[in-house]
C-alpha positions in Angstrom: -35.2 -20.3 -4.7 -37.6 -17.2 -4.1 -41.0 -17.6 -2.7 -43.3 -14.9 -1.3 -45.8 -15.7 1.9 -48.0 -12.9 3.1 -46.3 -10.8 1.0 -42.8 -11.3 2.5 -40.0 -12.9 0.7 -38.8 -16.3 1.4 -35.7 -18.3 0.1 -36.0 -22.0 -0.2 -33.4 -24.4 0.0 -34.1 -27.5 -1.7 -37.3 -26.4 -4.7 -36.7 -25.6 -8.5 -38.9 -22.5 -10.0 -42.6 -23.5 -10.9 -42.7 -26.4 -8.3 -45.7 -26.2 -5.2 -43.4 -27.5 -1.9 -44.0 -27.6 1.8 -41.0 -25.9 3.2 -40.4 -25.6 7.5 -39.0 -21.9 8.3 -35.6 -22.0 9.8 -34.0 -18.9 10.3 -35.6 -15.3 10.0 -33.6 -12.2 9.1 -35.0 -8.8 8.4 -37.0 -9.1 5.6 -36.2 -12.2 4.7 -37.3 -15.6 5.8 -35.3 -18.8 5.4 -36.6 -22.2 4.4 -36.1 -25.6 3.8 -38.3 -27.9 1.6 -39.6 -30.8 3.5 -42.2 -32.2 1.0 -42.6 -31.7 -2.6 -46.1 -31.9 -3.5 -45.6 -31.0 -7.8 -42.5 -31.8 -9.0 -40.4 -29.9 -11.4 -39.1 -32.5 -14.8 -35.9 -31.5 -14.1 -35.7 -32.2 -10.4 -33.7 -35.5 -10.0 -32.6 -38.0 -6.7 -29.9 -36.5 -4.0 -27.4 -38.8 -3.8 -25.5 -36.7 -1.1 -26.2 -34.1 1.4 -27.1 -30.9 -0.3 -25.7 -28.7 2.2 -21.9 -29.9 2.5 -19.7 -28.3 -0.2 -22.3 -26.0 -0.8 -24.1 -28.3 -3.5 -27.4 -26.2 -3.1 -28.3 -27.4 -6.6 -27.2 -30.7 -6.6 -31.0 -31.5 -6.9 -31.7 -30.0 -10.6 -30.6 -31.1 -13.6 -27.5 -30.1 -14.8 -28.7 -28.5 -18.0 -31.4 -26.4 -16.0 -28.4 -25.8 -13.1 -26.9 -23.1 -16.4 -30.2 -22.2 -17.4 -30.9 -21.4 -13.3 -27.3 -19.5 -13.9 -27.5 -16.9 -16.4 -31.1 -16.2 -14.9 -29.0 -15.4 -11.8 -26.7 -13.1 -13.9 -29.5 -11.3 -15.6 -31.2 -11.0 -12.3 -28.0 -9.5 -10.9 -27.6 -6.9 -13.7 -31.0 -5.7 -14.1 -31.5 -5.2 -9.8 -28.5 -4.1 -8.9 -26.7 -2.6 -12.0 -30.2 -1.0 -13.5 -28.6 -2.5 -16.8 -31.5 -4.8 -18.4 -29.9 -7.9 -20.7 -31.6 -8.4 -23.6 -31.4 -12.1 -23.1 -29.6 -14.3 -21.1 -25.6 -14.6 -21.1 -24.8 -18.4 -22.5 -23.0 -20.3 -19.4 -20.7 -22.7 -20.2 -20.9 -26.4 -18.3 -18.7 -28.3 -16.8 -18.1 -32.0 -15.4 -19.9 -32.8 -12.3 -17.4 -34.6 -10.6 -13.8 -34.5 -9.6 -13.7 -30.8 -10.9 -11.9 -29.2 -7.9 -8.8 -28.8 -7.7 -8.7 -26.2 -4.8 -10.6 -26.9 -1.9 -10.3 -25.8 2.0 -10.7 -28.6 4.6 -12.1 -28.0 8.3 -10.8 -30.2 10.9 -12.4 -31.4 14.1 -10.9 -33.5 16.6 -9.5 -36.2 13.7 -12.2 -35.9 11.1 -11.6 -33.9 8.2 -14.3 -32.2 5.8 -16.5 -29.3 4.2 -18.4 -27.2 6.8 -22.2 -28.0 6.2 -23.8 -25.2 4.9 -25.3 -22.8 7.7 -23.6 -24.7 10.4 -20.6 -25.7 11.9 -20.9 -29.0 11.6 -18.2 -31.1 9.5 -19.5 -33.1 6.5 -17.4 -35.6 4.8 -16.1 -35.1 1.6 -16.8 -37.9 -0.5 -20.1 -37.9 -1.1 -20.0 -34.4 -3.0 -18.3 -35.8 -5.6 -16.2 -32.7 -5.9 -12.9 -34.1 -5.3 -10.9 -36.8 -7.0 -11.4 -40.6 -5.8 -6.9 -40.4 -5.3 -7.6 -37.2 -2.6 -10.5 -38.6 -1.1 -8.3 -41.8 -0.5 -5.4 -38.9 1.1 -8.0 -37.4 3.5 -9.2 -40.9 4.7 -5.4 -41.7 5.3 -4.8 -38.7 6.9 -7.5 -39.0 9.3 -6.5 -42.9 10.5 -2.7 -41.0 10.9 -4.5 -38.0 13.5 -7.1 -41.5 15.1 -3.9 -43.4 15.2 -0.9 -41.3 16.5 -3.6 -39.5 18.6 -2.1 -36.0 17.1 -4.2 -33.0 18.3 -4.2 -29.1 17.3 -4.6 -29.0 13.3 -7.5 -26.7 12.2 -7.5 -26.9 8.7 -5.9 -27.7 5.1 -5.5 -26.3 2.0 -5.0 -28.7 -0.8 -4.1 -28.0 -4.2 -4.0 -30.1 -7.1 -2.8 -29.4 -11.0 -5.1 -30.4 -13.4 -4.0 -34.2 -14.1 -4.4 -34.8 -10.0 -0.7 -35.9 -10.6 0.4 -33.7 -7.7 -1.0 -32.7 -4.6 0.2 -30.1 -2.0 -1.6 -29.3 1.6 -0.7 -26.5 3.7 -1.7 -26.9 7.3 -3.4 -24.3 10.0 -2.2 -25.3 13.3 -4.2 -23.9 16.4 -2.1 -21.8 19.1 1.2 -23.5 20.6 0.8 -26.6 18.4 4.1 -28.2 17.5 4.2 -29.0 13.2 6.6 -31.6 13.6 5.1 -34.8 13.8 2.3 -33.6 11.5 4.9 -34.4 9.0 3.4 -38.1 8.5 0.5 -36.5 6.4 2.8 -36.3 3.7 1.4 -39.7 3.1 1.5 -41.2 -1.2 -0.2 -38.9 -3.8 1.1 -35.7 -1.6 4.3 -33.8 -3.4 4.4 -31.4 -0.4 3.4 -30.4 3.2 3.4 -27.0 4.9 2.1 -25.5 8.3 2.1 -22.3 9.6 0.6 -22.1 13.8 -2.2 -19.4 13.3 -0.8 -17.4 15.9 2.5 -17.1 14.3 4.3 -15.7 10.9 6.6 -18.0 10.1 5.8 -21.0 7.5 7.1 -24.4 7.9 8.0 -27.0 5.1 7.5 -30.2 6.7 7.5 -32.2 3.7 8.3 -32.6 0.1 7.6 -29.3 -2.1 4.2 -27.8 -1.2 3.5 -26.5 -4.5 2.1 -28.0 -7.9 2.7 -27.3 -11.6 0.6 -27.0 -15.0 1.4 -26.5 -18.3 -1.5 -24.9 -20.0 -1.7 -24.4 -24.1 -3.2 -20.8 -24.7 -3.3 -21.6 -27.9 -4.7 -25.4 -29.3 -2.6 -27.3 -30.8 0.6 -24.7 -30.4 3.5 -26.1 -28.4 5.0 -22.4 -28.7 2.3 -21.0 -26.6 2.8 -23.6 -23.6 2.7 -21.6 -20.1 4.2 -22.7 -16.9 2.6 -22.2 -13.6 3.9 -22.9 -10.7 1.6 -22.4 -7.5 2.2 -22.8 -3.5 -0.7 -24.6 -1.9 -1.8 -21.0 -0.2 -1.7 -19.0 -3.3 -5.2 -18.3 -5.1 -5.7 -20.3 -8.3 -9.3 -20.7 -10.4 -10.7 -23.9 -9.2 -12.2 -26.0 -12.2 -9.6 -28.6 -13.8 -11.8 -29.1 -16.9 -12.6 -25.7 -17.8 -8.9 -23.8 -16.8 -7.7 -23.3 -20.2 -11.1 -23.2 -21.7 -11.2 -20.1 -19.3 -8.1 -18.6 -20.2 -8.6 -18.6 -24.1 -12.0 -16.6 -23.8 -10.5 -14.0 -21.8 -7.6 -13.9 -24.3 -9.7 -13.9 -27.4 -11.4 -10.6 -25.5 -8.1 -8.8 -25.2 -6.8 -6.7 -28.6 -3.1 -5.9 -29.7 -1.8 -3.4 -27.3 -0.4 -3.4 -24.0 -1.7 -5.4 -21.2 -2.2 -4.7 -17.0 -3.3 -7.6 -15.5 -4.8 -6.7 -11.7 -5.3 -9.0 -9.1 -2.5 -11.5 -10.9 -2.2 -14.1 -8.7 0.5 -16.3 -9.9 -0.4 -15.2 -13.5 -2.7 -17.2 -15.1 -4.4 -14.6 -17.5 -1.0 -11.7 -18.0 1.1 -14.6 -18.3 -1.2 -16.4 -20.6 -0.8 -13.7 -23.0 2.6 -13.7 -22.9 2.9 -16.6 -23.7 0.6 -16.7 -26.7 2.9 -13.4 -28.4 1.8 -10.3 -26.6 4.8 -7.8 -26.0 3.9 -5.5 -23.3 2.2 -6.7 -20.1 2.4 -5.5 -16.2 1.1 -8.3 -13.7 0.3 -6.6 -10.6 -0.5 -8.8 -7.4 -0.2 -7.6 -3.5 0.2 -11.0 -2.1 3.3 -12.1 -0.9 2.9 -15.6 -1.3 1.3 -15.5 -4.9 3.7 -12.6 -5.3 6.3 -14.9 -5.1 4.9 -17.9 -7.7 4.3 -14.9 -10.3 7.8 -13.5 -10.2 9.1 -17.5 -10.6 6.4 -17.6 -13.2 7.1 -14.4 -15.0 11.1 -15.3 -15.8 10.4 -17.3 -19.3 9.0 -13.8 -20.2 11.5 -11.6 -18.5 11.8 -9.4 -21.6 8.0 -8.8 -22.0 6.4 -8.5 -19.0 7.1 -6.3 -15.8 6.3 -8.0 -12.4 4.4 -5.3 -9.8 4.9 -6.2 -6.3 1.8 -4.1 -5.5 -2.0 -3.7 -3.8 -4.0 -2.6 -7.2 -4.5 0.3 -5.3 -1.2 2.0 -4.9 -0.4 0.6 -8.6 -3.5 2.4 -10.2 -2.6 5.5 -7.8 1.1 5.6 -8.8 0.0 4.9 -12.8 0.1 8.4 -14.7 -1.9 6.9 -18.2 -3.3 3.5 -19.6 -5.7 5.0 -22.0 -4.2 2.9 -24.7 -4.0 -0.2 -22.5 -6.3 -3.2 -22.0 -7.2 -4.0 -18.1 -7.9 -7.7 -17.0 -9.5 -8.1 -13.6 -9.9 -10.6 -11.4 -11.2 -9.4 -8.0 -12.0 -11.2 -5.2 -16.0 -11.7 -3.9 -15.6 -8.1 -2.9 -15.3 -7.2 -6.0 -13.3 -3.9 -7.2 -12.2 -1.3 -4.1 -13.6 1.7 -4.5 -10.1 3.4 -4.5 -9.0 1.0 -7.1 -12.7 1.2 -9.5 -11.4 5.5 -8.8 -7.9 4.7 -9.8 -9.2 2.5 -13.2 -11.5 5.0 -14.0 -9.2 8.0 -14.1 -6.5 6.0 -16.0 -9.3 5.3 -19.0 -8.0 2.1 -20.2 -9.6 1.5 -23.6 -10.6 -1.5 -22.8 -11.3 -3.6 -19.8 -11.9 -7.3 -19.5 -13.5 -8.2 -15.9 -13.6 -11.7 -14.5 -16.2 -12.3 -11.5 -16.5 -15.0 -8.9 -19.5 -12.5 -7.8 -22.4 -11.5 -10.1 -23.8 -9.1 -7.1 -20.6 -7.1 -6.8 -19.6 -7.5 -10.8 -23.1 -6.1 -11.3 -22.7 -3.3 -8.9 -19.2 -2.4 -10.4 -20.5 -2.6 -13.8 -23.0 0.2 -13.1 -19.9 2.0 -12.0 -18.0 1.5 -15.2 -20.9 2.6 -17.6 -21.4 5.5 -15.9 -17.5 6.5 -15.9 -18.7 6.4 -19.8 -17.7 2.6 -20.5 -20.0 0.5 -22.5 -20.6 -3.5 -21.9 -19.4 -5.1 -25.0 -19.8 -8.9 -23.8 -20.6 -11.0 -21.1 -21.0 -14.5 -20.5 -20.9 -17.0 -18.0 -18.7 -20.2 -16.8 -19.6 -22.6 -14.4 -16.3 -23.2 -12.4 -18.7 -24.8 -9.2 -21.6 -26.7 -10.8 -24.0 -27.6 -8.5 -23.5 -24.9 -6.2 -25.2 -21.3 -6.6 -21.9 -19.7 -7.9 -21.1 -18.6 -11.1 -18.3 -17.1 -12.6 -18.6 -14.7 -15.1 -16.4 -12.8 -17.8 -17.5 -9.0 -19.0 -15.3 -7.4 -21.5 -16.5 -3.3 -21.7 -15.5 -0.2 -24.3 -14.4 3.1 -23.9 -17.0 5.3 -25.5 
């Protein structure tokens, strides 16, 4: 939360806007100081008890009410669009909520000696898991067997895991980061019950190694409620990029599909397909996927084959696809960025295409904010924008834009 002192500007971990705390400085930064609240001395209503350590898993709201947490949200998003973008919201984008708990189902584990966790936040200490309530009761149960098996067989060298779930928690696949010279073999025993797959790759090597099972996971999602025609696939590898939030998945998919007219479709930054794919499935006729990474590359090809007829699979970096792309002023763009937001070789190669329409999905309000500014001026008007909160309790905030060319 922003606080000023002397007339310089402080963030504080730990207060809610309108409350009077003492906060101890911890870290200074040009122009900035950082704090943490040590005493509250007037208390906001919607501050409630911590239950777990703020700091690990990011859960820097954890202490305010959930209902305020969205309210805190779009005030970020506004914030965001009116500082950075110079484009002033008349009021604040709607966010939507989500469950609490058990909501991931991608998350990236840190391993130290044989315990296994989030990194706290600002440090590089390990915090456990559980106590964020993020993950499901069935993974936490996996990570506690998994750290007797590295106590136990005394197994030394693993760095981290990447575990992916689909949305019932019905399968689980990890993909381990082994440090330099480590052997994968015997890490084959993590592949303990409630795992459908293991993989490890030696970070200072190519090659991946299946140790175990499949290490991938499956979803069908309905585009469309209650239309067993419009059920989509999706098969991911435990490495490949995915949205995070089990609850809200499909909830996310039909709003960007309800923002997407008749016409042909280019979906950038595909991944393994969820929003081209999605809209194949739910009737569209003419959609390009385009994704650079090999190994999501190679779940959205698997993905695409239902659709073979319809869509066209781009093995490509959105840049050389935009670069090599001669028109698409009668196409709708999705994009899905990552934090970085849009290249500026790629925003270039959008721009001069002059899609009619473009429908923007952002992990980042700073950079969606900045890119926006961008797209107005390349004479695009924002047509809609609201938020969904794919990480509640933490200070992220997805959010969808769909803008108009003029």
């Amino acid at each position: 939360m922003l606080a000023r002192h002397n007339g310089q500007v402080v963030l504080v971990w730990g207060a809610i806007p309108g409350e009077r705390v003492r906060a101890r400085i911890e870290r200074v930064a040009k122009g900035l100081l950082y704090a943490d609240t040590v005493e509250v001395l007037t208390a906001s209503s919607d501050r409630r008890d911590l239950v777990s350590d703020w700091r690990c898993g990011g859960n820097v709201l954890a202490h305010v009410d959930y209902p305020r947490q969205l309210l805190l949200k779009a005030d970020i998003i506004r914030d965001a669009f009116a500082r950075i973008a110079r484009m002033p919201l008349a009021v604040a984008p709607d966010v939507i909520g989500s469950p609490e708990q058990g909501y991931r189902m991608r998350a990236r584990l840190h391993v130290r000696g044989t315990r296994i966790g989030f990194m706290r936040e600002g440090s590089h200490e390990l915090c456990e898991v559980a106590p964020t309530a993020q993950m499901l009761p069935e993974t936490v149960a996996w990570i506690d067997s998994a750290q007797e098996c590295l106590r136990r067989d005394r197994l030394t060298g693993l760095a981290s895991i990447e575990i992916a779930e689909n949305i019932p928690g019905s399968e689980r696949a990890c993909h381990l980061e082994l440090e330099p010279g480590t052997i994968a073999t015997p890490f084959a025993m993590l592949a303990r019950e409630g795992v459908t797959g293991v993989s490890a790759q030696v970070l200072d090597g190519r090659s991946v190694e299946r140790l175990s099972g499949v290490p991938s996971v499956s979803d069908v999602l309905l585009v469309k409620p209650d239309d067993e025609g419009s059920a989509l696939r999706l098969r991911r590898d435990a490495r490949a990029f995915f949205q995070g939030n089990r609850f809200l998945l499909e909830r996310l998919v039909r709003h960007v599909a309800a923002l997407v007219p008749n016409g042909p479709i280019v979906d950038l930054y595909a991944g393994v397909g969820l929003f081209g794919l999605s809209l194949a499935a739910g009737g569209a006729v003419d959609v390009t996927v385009v994704e650079g990474d090999p190994t999501s590359g190679r779940d959205l090809e698997e993905n695409a084959r239902p659709f073979a007829e319809r869509v066209r699979v781009e093995h490509s970096s959105v840049e050389d696809f935009v670069r090599r792309r001669s028109s698409g002023h009668d196409a709708t763009f999705i994009v899905d960025p990552p934090r970085t937001g849009i290249s500026k070789d790629a925003l270039g190669g959008i721009v001069r295409l002059m899609p009619t329409r473009i429908v923007y999905v952002s992990c980042d309000v700073a950079t969606l904010a900045r890119d926006s500014r961008a797209l107005v001026n390349a004479g695009y008007s924002l047509e809609g924008l609201s938020g969904i909160d794919l990480f509640p309790n933490t200070a992220h905030v997805e959010t969808i834009c769909s803008f108009q060319h003029l």
